[in-house]
C-alpha positions, -999 to 999 in steps of 0.1 A, spaced: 429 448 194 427 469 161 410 499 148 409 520 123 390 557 112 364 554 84 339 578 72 303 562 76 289 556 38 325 540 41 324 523 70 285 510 57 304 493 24 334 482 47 310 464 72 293 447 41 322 437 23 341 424 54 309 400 65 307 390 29 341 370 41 327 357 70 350 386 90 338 402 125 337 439 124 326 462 152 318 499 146 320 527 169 308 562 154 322 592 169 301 621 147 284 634 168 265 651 139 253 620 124 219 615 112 216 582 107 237 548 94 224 517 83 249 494 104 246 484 140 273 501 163 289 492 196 287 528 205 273 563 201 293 589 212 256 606 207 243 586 238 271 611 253 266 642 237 254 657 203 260 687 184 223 698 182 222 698 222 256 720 224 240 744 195 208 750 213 225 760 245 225 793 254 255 795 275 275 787 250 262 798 215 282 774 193 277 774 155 277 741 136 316 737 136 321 754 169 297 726 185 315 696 169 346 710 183 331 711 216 314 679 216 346 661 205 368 680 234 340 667 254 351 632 246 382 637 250 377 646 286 353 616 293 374 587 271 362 568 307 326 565 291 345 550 253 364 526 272 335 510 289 318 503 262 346 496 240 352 465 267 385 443 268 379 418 243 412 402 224 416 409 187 384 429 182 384 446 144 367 481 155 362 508 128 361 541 142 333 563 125 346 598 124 339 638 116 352 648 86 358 684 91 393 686 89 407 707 113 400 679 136 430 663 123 456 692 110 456 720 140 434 712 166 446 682 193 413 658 196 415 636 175 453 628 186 446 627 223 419 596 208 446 580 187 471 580 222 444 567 245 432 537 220 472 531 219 474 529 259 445 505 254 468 482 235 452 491 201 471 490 170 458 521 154 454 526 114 442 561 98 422 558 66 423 592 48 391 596 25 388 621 -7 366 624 -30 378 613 -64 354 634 -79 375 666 -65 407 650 -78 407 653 -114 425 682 -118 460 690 -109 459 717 -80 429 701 -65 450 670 -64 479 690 -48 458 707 -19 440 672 -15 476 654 -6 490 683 14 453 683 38 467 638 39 502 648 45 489 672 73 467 650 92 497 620 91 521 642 104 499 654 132 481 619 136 517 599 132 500 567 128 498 545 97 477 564 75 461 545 43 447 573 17 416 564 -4 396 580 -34 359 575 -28 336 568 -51 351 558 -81 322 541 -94 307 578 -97 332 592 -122 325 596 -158 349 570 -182 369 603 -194 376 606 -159 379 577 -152 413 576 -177 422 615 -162 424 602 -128 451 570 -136 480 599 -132 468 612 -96 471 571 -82 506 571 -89 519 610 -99 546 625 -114 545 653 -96 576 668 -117 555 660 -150 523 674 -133 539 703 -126 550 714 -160 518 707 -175 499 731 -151 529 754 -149 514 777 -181 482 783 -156 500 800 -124 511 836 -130 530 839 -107 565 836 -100 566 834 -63 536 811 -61 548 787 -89 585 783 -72 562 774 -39 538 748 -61 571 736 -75 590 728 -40 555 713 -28 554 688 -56 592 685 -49 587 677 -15 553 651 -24 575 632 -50 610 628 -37 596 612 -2 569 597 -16 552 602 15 514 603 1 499 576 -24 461 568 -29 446 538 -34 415 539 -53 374 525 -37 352 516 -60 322 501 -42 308 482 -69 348 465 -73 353 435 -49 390 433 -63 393 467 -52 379 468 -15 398 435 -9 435 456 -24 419 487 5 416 459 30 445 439 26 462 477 32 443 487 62 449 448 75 490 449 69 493 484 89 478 471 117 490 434 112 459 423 119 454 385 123 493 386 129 495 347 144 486 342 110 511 344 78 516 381 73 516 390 34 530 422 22 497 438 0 501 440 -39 520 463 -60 510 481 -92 533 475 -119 561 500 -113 559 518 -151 530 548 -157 527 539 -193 513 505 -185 487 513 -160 448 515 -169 418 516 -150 412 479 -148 450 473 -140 450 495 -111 420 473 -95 434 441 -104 468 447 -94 466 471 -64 484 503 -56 510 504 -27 503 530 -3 
């Protein structure tokens, strides 16, 4: 079995695409804040427990965030209820609909505790790290963007694939801005935003951060464009090789962008992929 953790406007694109090639794909949302989605879903952790419930309880006077929290401890103490209606079916293709709030992912245990029981359930389990391209465009909003991926891969430690959303929604001078964030220089980057930070101790720690981002190459994005076939089939192919999905099949590594900066475009990038 296989899985992977989507966001749902995502997951509502993802579900489309995939049966556009005749693929199976199950969903299971886990926001227990949700409103509403416009895909069918296997399960609800809302049929469990939902965040308006926990808010309007006396006893325990949560707040918005302080309810999520709760609901998804909650879960995590009744994964008994997940697995029965997750079932035991061979090679099912689940895409796990989650809370974005991120400190469900950098400091607080939850969503690891999910990640270890799926894996006791024999799934091969794929993170897909979502940001908003439109919050990307400039140099230290990039920066704090990769360190909040970096954070949840290291506490996740599964096979994280990192995505800007909604590509299609950027203006064509961004468009051209954001080629340099899909493959940085984070040395280069540096320099050109290094006449903006005053000061000296917090520019030696921007520099060692960028040091750290660039000499591991731990974090890469691959860009979503929803209106792009080319370009959710590069994101698939991705999410598909981390998992090994279909592996009785011929496994094929996904495509690489042309390894110089000076040659990449827009139009290259979803042609030619991005490796992750």
């Amino acid at each position: 079995m296989t899985s992977s953790f989507k966001e749902s406007t995502y997951c509502s694109t993802i579900v489309q695409h995939v049966q556009a090639l005749n693929r199976t794909v199950r969903v299971v949302n886990l926001d227990p804040a949700a409103e509403h989605f416009n895909y069918p879903v296997m399960a609800d952790i809302r049929e469990l427990i939902q965040v308006d419930d926990v808010m309007e309880d006396d006893s325990l006077r949560f707040g918005p965030n302080g309810g999520l929290v709760f609901c998804m401890e909650y879960l995590a103490n009744n994964f008994d209820w997940l697995e029965e209606n997750l079932g035991h079916e061979e090679d099912d293709y689940i895409l796990f609909d989650c809370p974005g709030q991120i400190e469900l992912y950098t400091h607080l245990p939850v969503m690891r505790q999910l990640v270890e029981q799926l894996q006791q359930w024999e799934f091969r389990v794929c993170g897909v790290f979502l940001v908003d391209s439109q919050f990307m465009v400039e140099s230290f909003k990039f920066i704090s963007g990769v360190m909040a991926a970096l954070s949840a891969m290291v506490s996740l430690e599964i096979p994280q694939i990192n995505i800007m959303t909604k590509m299609d929604l950027l203006s064509p001078q961004d468009k051209k801005e954001i080629e340099k964030y899909l493959d940085p220089d984070m040395y280069c980057m540096m320099e050109d935003s290094s006449d903006s930070i005053r000061s000296k101790k917090f520019k030696k720690l921007t520099q060692a951060i960028c040091g750290l981002i660039d000499d591991y190459s731990m974090v890469r994005f691959l860009p979503f464009d929803r209106t792009d076939e080319e370009g959710m089939n590069i994101v698939l192919q991705h999410i598909d090789f981390s998992i090994q999905y279909g592996e009785d099949l011929e496994v094929k590594e996904p495509k690489e962008v042309d390894e110089e900066p000076s040659n990449l475009n827009y139009d290259q990038i979803f042609q030619d992929g991005v490796t992750s």
